[in-house]
N, C-alpha and C positions, 0 to 999 in steps of 0.2 A: 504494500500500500504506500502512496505516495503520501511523505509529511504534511500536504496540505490538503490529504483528504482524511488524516487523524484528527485527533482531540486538538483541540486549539490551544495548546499548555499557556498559555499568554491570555490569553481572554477567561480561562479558569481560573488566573492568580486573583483577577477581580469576583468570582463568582465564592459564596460562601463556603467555608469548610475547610480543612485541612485537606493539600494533598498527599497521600502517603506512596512511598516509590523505593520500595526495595532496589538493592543493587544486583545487576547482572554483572553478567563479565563474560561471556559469548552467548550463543542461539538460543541453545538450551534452557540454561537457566533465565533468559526473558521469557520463552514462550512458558516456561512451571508460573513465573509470575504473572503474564495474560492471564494465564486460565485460572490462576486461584483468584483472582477480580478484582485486581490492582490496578487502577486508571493509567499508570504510568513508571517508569523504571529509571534507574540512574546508574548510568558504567561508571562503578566502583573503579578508581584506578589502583587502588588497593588489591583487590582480586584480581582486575585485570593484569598487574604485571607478576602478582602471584603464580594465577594460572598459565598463562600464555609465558610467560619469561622463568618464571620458577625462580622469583625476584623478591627484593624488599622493594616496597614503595617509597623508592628515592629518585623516581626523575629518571628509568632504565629505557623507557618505552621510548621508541620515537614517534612521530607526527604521521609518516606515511603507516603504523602496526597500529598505533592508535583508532586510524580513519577507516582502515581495510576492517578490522574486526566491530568498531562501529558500525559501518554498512554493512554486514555478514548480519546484524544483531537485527538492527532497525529493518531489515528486509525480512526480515523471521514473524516479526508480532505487528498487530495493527494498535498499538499503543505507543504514545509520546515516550521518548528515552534521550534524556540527555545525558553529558558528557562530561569527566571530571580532566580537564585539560593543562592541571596544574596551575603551571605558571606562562605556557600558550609557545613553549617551544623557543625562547629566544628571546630578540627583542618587538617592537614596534612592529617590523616588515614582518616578520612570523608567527604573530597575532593577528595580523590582520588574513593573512593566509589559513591560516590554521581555523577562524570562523568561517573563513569561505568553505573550507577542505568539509567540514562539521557540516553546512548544510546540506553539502554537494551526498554527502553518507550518510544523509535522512534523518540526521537529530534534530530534534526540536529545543535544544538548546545547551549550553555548558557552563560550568563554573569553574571563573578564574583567578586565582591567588594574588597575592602582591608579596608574597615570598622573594628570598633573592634566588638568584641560581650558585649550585644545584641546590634545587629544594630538597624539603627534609619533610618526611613523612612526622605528623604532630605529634605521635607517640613516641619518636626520637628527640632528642637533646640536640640543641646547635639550630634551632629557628633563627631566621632574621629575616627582616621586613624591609621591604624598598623605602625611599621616600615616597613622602605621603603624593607630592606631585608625582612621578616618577609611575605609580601604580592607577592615581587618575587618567595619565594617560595612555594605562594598558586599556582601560575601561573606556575610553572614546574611542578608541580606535577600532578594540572591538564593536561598538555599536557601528562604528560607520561602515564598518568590512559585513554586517549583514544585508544581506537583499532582503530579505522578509524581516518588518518589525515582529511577525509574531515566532520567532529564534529569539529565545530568551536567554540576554544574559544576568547572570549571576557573580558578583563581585562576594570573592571568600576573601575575609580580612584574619592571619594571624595573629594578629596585634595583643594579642591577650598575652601574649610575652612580654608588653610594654606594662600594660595595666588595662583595669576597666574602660576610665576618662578615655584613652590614647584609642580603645577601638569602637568604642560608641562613637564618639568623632570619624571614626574612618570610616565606619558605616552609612554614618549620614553622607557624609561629603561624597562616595564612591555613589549611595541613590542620589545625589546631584547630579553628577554625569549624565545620568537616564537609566542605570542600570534596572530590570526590573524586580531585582531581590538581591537580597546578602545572604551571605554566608558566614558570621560570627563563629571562629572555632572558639571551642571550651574546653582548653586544654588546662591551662592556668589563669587563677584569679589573683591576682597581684601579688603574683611572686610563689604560691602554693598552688598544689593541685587542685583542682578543679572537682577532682573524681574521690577528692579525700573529703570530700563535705558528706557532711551525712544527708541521705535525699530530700529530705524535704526542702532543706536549704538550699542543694538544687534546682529544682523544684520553683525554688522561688526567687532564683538569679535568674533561671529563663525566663521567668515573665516581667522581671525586670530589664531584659535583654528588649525583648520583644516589646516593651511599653515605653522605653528610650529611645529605641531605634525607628523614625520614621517613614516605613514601608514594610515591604512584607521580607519575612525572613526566615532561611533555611535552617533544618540544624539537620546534624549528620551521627550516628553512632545509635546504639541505644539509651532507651530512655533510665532514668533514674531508677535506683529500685526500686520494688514495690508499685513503681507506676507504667504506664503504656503507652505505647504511641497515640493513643485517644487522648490519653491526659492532657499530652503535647499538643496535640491539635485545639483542644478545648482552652490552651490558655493562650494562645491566640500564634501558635508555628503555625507558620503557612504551607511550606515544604517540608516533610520528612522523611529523610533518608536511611534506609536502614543497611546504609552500605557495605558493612561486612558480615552482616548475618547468614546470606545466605552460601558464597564460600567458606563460612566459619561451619556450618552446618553440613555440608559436602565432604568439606574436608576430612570431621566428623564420622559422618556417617563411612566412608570410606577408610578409614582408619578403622572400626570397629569391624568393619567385614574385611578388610585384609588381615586384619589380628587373626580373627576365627579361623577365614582359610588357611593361616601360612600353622595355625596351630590346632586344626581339629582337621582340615582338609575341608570345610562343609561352610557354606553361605546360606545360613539360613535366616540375616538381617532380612532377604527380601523374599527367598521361598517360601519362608511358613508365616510369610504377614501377607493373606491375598489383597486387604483392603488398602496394602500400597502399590508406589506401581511398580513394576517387576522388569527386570532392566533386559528381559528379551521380549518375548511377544506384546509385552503392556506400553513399554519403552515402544516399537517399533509404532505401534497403534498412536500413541501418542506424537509420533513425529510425523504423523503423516501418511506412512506407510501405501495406504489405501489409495490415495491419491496418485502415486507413482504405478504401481502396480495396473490402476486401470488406465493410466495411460500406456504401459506396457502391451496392455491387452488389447487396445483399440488401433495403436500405431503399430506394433512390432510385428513384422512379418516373419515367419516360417519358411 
């Protein structure tokens, strides 16, 4: 399906509700997301250079493995899937490139850091942030390198390295640009962890987040204990990403049936559970299968 005959991710940031958007990282795991009845998906670049590189998320991926596996994805599902594009490859000329490259591979939009190079994945030590101008004008240039205003972009600020003040400010100012959403990480709160608060307190920094920040705003990870990504939605996140859940979960799962096999010989993760889905004839059925075969049967001559 063509991006501009999907959901209109741009016209739903004004419509009510949270949106929620697990992360893929190839075909697969977008079309498990389609079908369990998720408006929309986001390429984890986390996963992404996991799977695909068998990488840490530091900036491994290039522009041209980025784009190819994006349009492999975005051609798979008829749902909005944007893109986490780091820091956009470079400088000025390779941002501007790299949303061209992004729409031309069917996302309906990305989110861009103001990180220096090489960035650093937020669960790593050694963040640092551009100048405040310097990451403005990653953020115009982006806007002006898209042909469709509805390719939405999303300015991620790591500034929570600096303090609160320094990225609430850079939140607003990057939604000055045009941008049509932020990205506030929460990684640390001036100077301490972020993840070392007890949840509630959590809890109540992102609606402080989200009640400072003038526009709509992303957050990325899971939600605090105890609470849901409904929580998040209800105290006023507008995008929510749940980007390494589901290679955490893969992963996972895949670990616990290769343990079995390499020490019982036997896979019974997926044999003796019929009510999941079974990675031969259930897997086939669900990729399509059917589709292929009777074109086999209508074209292929004998």
């Amino acid at each position: 399906m063509n991006v501009s005959e999907k959901t209109n991710l741009r016209q739903r940031l004004d419509e009510p509700g949270a949106i929620y958007m697990p992360g893929c990282y190839d075909a697969l795991s977008a079309k498990l997301i389609e079908s369990a009845g998720f408006e929309a998906a986001a390429i984890s670049g986390f996963a992404l250079e996991g799977a695909h590189l068998g990488g840490p998320d530091i900036g491994l991926m290039t522009l041209t493995e980025l784009v190819e596996q994006s349009a492999r994805i975005t051609d798979a599902v008829n749902i909005p899937v944007i893109a986490d594009v780091d820091t956009g490859f470079g400088g000025v000329q390779n941002i501007h490139r790299t949303v061209r490259l992004a729409e031309r591979a069917g996302l309906s939009g990305i989110h861009l850091e103001d990180q220096t190079l090489p960035k650093k994945c937020p669960l790593l030590p050694g963040r640092k942030v551009v100048a405040l101008q310097e990451a403005k004008d990653r953020y115009a240039v982006a806007l002006e390198a898209r042909s469709n205003t509805n390719f939405i972009i999303i300015a991620r600020t790591d500034a929570d390295i600096i303090g609160y003040d320094e990225q609430i400010m850079r939140a607003n100012e990057y939604l000055a640009t045009g941008v049509d959403c932020v990205l506030p990480m929460m990684i640390e709160l001036n100077g301490a962890s972020f993840h070392d608060l007890p949840p509630d307190k959590q809890m109540r920094h992102i609606e402080r987040v989200v009640t400072d920040i003038d526009g709509h705003v992303m957050y990325v990870g899971p939600p605090p204990g105890g609470y849901t990504a409904f929580d998040l939605g209800a105290i006023g996140v507008k995008l929510i990403s749940l980007s390494a859940g589901t290679i955490n979960a893969a992963a996972t799962a895949m670990m616990i049936a290769l343990g079995e096999l390499k020490s019982t010989g036997r896979v019974s993760l997926f044999q003796e559970k019929p009510e999941r889905l079974e990675a031969g004839s259930g897997l086939l059925q669900f990729l399509g299968v059917d589709f292929y075969l009777d074109l086999e049967r209508r074209f292929v001559r004998d």
